[in-house]
C-alpha positions in Angstrom: -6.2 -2.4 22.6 -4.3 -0.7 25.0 -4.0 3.1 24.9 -2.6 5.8 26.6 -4.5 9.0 25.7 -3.9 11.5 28.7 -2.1 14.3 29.1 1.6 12.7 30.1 3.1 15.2 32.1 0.6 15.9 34.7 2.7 18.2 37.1 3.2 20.2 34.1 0.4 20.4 31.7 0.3 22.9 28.3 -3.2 23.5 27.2 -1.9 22.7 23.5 -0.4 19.5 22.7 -0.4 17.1 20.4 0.0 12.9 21.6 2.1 11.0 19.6 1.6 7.7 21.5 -0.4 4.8 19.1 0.7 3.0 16.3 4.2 3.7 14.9 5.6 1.6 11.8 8.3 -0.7 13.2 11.3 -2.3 13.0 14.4 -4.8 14.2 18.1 -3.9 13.5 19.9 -6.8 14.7 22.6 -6.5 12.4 23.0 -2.4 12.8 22.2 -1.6 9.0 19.4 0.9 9.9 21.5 3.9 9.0 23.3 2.2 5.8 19.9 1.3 4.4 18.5 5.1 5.2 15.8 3.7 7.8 16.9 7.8 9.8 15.4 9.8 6.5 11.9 9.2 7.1 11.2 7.6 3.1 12.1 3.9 4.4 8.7 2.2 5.4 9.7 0.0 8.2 7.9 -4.0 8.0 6.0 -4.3 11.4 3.8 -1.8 13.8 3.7 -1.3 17.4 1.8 0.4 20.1 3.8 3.0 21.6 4.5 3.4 24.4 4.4 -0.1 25.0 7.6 -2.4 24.5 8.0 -5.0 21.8 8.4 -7.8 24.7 4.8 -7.3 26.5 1.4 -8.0 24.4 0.4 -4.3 25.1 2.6 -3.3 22.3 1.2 -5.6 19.5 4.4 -7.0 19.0 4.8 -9.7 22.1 8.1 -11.0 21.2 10.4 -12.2 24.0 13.8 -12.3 21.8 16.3 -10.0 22.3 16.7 -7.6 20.1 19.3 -4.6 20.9 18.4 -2.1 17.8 15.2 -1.0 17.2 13.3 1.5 14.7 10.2 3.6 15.2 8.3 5.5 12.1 5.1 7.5 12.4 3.7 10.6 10.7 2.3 13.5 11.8 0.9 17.1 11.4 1.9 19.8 13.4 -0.4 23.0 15.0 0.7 25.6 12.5 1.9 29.2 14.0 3.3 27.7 17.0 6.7 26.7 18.2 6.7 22.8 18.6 8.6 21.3 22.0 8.8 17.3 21.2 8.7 15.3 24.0 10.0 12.0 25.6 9.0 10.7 28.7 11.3 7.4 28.5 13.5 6.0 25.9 15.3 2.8 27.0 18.1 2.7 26.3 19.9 5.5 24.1 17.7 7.4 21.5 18.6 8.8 18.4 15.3 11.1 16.6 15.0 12.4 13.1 12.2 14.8 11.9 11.9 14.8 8.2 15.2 13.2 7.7 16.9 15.6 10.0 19.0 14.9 13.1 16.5 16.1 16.4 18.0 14.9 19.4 20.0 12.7 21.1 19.8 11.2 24.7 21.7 8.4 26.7 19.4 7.3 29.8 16.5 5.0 30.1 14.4 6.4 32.8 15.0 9.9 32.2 12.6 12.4 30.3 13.8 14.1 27.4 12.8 16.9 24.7 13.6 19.1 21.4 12.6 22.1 20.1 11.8 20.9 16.3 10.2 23.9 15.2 13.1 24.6 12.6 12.7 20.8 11.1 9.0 20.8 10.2 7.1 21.6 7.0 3.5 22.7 6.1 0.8 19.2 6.2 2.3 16.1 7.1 5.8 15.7 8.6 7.6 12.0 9.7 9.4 11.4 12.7 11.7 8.7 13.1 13.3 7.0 16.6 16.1 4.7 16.9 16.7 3.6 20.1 20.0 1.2 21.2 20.0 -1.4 24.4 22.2 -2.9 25.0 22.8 -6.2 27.3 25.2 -4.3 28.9 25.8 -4.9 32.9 27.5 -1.5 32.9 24.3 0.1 31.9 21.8 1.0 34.4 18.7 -1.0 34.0 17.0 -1.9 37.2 15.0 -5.2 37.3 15.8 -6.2 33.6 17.5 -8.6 32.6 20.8 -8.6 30.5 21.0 -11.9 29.4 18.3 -12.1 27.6 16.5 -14.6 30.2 14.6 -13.8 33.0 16.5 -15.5 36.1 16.4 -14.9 39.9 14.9 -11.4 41.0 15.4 -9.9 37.0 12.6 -10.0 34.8 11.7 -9.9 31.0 13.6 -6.4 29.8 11.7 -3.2 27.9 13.5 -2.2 24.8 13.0 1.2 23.2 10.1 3.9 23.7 8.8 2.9 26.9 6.3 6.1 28.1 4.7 8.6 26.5 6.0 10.8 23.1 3.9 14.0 22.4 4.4 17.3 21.2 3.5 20.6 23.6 3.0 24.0 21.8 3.9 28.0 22.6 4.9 30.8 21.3 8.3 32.7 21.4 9.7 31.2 24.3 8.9 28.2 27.0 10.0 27.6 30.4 12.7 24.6 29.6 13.0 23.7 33.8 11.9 24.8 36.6 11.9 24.6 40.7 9.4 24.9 42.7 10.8 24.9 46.2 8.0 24.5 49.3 9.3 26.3 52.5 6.7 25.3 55.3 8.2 26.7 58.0 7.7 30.5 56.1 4.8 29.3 54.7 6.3 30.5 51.1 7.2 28.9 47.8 10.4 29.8 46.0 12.5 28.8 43.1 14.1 29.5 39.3 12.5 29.1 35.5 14.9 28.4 32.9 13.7 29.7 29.4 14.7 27.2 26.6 15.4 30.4 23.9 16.1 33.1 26.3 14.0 35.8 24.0 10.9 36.2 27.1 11.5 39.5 29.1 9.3 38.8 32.1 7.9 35.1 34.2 5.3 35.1 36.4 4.1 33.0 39.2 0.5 32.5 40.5 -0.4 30.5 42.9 -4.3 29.0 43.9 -5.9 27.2 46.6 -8.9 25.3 45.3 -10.3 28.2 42.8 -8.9 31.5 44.8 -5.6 32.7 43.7 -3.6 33.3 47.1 -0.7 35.1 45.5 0.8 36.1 42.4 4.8 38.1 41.4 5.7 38.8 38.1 9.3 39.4 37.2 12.1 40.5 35.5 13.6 38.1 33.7 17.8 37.7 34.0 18.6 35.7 31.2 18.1 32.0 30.7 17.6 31.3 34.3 15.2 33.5 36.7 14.9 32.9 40.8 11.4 34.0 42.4 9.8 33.6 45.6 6.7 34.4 47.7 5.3 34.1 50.8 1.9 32.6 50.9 0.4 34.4 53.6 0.8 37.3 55.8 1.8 37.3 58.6 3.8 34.3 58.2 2.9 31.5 61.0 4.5 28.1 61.1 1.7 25.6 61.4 -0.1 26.9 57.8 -3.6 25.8 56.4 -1.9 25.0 53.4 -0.1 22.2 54.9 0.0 18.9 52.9 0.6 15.5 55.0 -0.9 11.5 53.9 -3.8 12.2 56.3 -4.8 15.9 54.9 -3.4 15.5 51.2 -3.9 19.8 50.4 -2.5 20.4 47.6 -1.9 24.4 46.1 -2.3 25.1 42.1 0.5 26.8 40.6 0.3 28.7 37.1 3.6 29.6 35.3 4.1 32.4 32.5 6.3 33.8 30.4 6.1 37.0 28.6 7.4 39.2 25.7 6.8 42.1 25.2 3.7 42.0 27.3 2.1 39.0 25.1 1.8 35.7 27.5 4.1 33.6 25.2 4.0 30.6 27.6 1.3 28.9 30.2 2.3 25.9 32.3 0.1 24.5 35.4 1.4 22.6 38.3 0.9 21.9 41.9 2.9 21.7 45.1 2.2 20.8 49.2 3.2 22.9 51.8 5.4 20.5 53.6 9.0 19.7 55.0 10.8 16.3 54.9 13.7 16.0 57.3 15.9 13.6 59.4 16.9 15.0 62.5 17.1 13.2 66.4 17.4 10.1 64.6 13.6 10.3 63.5 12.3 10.7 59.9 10.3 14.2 60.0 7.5 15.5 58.4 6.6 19.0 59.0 8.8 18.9 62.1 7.4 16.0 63.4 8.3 12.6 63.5 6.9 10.4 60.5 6.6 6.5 60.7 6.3 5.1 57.3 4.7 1.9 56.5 5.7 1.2 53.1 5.4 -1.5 50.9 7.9 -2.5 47.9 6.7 -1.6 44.3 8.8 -2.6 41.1 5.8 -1.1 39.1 5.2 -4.3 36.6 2.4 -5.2 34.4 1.6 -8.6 33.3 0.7 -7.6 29.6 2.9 -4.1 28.9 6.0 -4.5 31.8 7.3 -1.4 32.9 5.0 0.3 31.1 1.7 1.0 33.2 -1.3 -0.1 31.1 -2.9 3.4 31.7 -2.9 6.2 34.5 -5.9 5.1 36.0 -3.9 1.7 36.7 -1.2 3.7 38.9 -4.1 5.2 40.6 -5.7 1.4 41.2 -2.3 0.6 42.9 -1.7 3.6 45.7 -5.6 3.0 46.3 -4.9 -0.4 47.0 -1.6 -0.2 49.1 -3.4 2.2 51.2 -6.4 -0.2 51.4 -3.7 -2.1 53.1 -2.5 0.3 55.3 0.5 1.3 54.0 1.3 5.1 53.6 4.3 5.0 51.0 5.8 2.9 48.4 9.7 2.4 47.8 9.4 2.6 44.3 12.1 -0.2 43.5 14.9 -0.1 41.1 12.4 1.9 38.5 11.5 5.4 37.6 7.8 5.8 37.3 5.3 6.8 35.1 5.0 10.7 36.4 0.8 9.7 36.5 2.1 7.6 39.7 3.8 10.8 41.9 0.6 12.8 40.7 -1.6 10.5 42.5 0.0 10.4 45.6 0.8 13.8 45.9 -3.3 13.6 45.8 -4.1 10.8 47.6 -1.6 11.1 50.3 0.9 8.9 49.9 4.7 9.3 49.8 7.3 7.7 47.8 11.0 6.8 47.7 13.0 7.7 44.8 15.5 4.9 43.5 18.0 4.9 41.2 18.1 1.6 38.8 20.8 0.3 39.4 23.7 -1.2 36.4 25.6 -4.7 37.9 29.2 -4.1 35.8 31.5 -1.6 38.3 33.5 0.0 35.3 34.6 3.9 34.6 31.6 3.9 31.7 29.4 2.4 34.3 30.3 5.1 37.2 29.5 7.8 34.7 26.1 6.4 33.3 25.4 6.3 37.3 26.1 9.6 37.8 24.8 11.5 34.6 21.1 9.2 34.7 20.9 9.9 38.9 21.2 13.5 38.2 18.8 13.8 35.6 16.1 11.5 37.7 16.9 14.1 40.9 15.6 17.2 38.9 13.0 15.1 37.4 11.7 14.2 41.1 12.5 17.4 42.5 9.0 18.9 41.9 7.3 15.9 43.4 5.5 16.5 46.5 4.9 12.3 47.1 8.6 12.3 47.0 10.3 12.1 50.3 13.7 10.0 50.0 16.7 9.5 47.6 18.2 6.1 47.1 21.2 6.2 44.5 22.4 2.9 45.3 20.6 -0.7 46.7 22.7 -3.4 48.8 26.2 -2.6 46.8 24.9 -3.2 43.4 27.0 -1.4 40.3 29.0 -1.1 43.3 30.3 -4.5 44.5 33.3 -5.1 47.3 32.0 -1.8 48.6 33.6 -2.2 51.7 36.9 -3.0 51.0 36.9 -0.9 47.6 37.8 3.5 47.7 36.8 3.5 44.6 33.5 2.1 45.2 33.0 4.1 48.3 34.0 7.4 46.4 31.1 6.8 43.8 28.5 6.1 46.6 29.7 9.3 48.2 29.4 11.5 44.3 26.0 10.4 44.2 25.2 11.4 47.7 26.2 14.8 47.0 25.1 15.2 43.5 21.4 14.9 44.6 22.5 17.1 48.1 23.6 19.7 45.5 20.5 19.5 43.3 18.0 18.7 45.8 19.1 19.5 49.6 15.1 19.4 51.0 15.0 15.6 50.9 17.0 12.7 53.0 19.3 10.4 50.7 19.2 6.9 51.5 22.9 6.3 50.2 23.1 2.4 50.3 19.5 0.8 50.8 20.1 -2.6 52.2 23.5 -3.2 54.2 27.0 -1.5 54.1 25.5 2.0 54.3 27.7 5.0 54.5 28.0 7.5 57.2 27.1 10.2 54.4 23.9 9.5 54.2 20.9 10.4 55.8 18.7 7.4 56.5 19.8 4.2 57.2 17.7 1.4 55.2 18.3 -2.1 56.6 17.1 -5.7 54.5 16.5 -8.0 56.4 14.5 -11.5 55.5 14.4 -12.9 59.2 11.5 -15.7 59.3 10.6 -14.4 62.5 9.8 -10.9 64.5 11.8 -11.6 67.3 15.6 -11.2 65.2 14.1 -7.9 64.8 13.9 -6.8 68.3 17.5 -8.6 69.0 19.6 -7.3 66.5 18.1 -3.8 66.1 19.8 -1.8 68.9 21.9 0.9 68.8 24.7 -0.4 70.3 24.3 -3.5 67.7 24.8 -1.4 64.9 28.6 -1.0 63.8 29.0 -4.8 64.6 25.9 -6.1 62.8 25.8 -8.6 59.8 21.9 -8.7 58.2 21.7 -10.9 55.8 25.2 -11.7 56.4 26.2 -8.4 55.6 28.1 -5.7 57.3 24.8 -2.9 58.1 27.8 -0.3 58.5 30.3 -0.3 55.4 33.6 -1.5 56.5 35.4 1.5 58.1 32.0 3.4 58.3 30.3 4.2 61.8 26.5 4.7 63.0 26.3 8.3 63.3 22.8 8.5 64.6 20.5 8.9 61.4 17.0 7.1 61.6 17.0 3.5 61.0 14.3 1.8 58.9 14.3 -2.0 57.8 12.8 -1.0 54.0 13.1 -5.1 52.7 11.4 -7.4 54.6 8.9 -10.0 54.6 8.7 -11.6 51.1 6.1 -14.3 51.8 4.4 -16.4 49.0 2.0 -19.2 49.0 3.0 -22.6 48.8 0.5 -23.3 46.1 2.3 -20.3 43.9 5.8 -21.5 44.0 5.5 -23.9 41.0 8.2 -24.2 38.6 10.4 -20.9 38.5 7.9 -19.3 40.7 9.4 -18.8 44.2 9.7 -16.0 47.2 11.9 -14.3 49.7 10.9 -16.3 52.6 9.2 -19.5 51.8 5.8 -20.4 51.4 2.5 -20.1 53.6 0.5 -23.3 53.6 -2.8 -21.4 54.2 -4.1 -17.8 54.5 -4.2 -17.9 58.2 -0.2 -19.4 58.0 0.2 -16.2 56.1 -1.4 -13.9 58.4 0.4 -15.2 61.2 3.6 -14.5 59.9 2.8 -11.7 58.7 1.9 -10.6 62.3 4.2 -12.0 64.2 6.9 -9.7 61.7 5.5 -6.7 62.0 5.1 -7.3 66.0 9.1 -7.7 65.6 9.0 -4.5 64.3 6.2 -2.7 67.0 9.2 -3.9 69.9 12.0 -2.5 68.5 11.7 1.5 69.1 14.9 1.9 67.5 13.0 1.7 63.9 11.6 4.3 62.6 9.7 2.8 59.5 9.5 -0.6 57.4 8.7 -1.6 53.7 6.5 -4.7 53.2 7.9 -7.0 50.0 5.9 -6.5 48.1 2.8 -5.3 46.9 2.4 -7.1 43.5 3.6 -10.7 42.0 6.1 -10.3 39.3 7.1 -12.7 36.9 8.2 -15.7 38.6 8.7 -13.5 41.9 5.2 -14.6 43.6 5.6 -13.2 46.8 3.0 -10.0 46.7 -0.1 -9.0 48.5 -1.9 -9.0 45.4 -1.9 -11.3 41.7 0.3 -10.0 39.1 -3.3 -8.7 37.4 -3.5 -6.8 41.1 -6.1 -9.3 42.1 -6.0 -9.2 46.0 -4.7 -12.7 47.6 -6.2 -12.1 51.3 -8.7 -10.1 52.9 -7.4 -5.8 52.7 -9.1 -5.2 55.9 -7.7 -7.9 58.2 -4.0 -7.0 56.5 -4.6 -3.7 56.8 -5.4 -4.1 60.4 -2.1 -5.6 60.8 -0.4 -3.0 59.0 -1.9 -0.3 60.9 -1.0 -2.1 64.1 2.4 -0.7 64.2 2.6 2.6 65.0 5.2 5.3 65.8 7.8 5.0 68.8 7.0 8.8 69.7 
């Protein structure tokens, strides 16, 4: 039985909560009569059960049925803590979610990867109370999805789809009021942290801000509030030096404790703990900076599938398993590709010392509808990554996808240019990765290059400077037509794909053929990432991949994160390849 028992929200934990993940009563609604037969006022018992969080499609969920099925119906009971306000709480609802407490309308929310909550307080009764979830996905191109597929097949790089509640549902508790967002900005040059609470009922008076390292509060302002929305900030030490003890980088992962209140009337109406590193990410000279200096990143590509739940990680500790094995491999970072993760995953890094890219899944059907699910579901993943401290890079689009004919198309180019901007405006302390792959845009900050060469040396000849407004990798134009290299960092972030010959059986294949043996593999793998080490004008790489998935069998490691060769000797080679500076 799979189960997911922890606290969800990990960068922002309530002491009171109550999980709603486990078994929900269940149902199909292929014909759309859920609402005509009454399935939204909690009295109709639904025929099957399921383990939420865990999509009907994958075994974790009890269900294990591969048929598509774009309406589905979630039923469960409940009893609320009495005497406090109740918060309801969505991690991920794929695709749009419609929820009902005791036959009452809750919430509504378009957006599979985006978290999502309600203040029910006014819709619950004394003793037991029913919730009910209908969640809508369709096989829509236009809708963003990532890496499932919308033809109800898995074919080429798109796998079997997750339908419905896909992460974790709970309940937190307070009293009056509760922060509903907030920002907590790092500033490591000042060696300060700022940023603005938003109250969800705008009835506290004053917030307050503490912050610890290891048991020993450094800091602490109370304030004023103005309003729903509240800016703070504090320095963390005095005098202020640029080079703080309190800096957070892969190799010294120190990480700060942050306690948020809210008051009324001088009663502590709301508690919320977090945590944060000291530390600036920047692209400046044509390197990739951390903390002012430059950064090379070895990452490896993660689409973040299980075997027996999909997207759905099986448990935190499993997210854990994978940075601890990446870095086993030598990699500092993961591109997180074409998925929003579990937040258990950003918590770990932040700790472990390991950064991540941010990517938007992308949708495959350019259309007016699809421009603006783009827009509104990028947005909400920015201010939901934000916070992150593992977080260094935005990617809102990957090689022209939702986006086709990007080059020759305004249109196109104007969208790829919104999203830039939109996370700018929301988030302007990380670099934005416009167009991962090829036809990138001169708004953007980092350049990210794919590239599937068999062999290191088309590395080291295409990838010069004076190459780069004229170059075709992959057989695409690296610059979007019209578009010129304006000196950001360069970093080939697809590359590599090897499987075993022995693996690519059937459906089963990879990127760039198959290795007859483990010392075949490891001398390709080599002689790439040698490529790499001679061409000074990259600034990073990402390895695909780390895992197997589905019938893509070109990881490091099994589907069932079972290494394939020895982490030492490819961690060796991994490590080999340092930075330029």
């Amino acid at each position: 039985m799979f189960e997911r028992t922890e606290y969800p929200r990990p960068q922002f934990r309530r002491r009171e909560w109550l999980s709603l993940n486990g078994e929900w009563e269940f149902a199909f609604d292929d014909e759309d009569r859920g609402l005509f037969e009454g399935y939204d006022t909690g009295n109709v018992p639904f025929p099957m059960k399921i383990n939420v969080p865990f999509s009907y499609q994958y075994a974790a969920s009890g269900v294990g049925e591969n048929a598509p099925h774009e309406r589905v119906w979630y039923r469960r009971k409940f009893t609320p803590m009495r005497g406090r306000r109740a918060l309801l709480c969505f991690n991920g609802a794929d695709y749009a979610a419609d929820v009902w407490v005791n036959g009452r309308h809750a919430v509504s929310h378009e957006g599979g990867y985006t978290p999502f909550s309600a203040d029910v307080t006014a819709l619950l009764c004394e003793g037991e109370n029913t919730i009910v979830v209908r969640c809508t996905d369709p096989f829509d191109p236009a809708v963003p999805r990532g890496k499932q597929s919308w033809t109800g097949e898995r074919f080429g790089c798109w796998y079997l789809p997750n339908t419905g509640i896909w992460q974790s549902v709970w309940i937190d508790y307070f009293g009056d009021d509760c922060i509903e967002s907030y920002r907590l900005v790092p500033d490591y040059d000042a060696c300060s942290v700022s940023g603005e609470i938003s109250t969800l009922r705008g009835v506290a008076d004053e917030g307050e801000i503490a912050v610890f390292f290891g048991e020993k509060q450094i800091k602490k302002t109370r304030f004023t509030l103005d309003g729903r929305r509240t800016r703070y900030a504090l320095f963390l030490t005095e005098p202020r030096f640029p080079d703080p003890v309190y800096a957070w980088s892969p190799e010294r992962p120190t990480l700060l404790g942050a306690v948020f209140r809210l008051y009324r009337n001088g009663v502590c109406v709301d508690e919320a703990h977090t945590r944060f590193g000291l530390r600036k990410i920047s692209a400046e000279g044509g390197e990739f900076c951390l903390n002012g200096k430059p950064f090379y990143q070895r990452l490896v590509l993660d689409q973040g599938y299980w075997q027996e739940s999909g997207l759905t990680p099986p448990s935190a500790e499993a997210l854990k398993r994978d940075i601890e094995l990446a870095k086993a491999m030598g990699f500092n970072g993961a591109r997180k590709h074409q998925k929003w993760e579990d937040p258990y995953f950003y918590y770990y890094a932040e700790e472990l010392g390991f950064v991540a890219w941010c990517e938007m899944p992308s949708a495959y059907g350019f259309c007016t509808q699809e421009a603006e699910r783009l827009l509104r579901e990028w947005n909400g993943l920015v201010l939901a990554a934000r916070n992150f401290t593992s977080v260094v890079c935005y990617v809102p689009l990957n090689e022209s996808w939702g986006a086709e004919n990007l080059s020759s198309c305004r249109i196109r180019q104007s969208l790829a240019r919104a999203l830039y901007h939109s996370a700018k405006a929301l988030d302007g302390t990380r670099p934005v990765s416009t167009n991962d792959g090829w036809e990138c845009m001169e708004e953007s900050d980092v350049i990210g290059v794919h590239d599937y060469a068999a062999a290191g040396t088309a590395f080291e000849e295409k990838y010069r400077r004076e190459n780069y407004d004229a170059l075709f990798p992959q057989g695409r134009r690296m610059m979007c037509g019209g578009e010129k290299y304006a000196g950001q960092p360069v970093l080939l972030t697809e590359f590599g794909g090897i499987a075993m010959s022995g693996d690519m059986l059937g459906e089963n294949w990879g990127y760039n053929g198959g290795a007859e043996s483990e010392e075949e593999f490891y001398a390709r793998y080599a002689d790439l990432l040698g490529g790499i080490a001679r061409t000074a004008q990259l600034k990073g790489f990402c390895y695909t991949q780390l895992t197997d998935v589905q019938q893509e069998v070109n990881g490091l490691l099994f589907a069932d994160r079972t290494p394939k060769f020895d982490l030492a000797r490819i961690r060796a080679l991994t490590e080999s390849v340092k930075n330029t500076k």
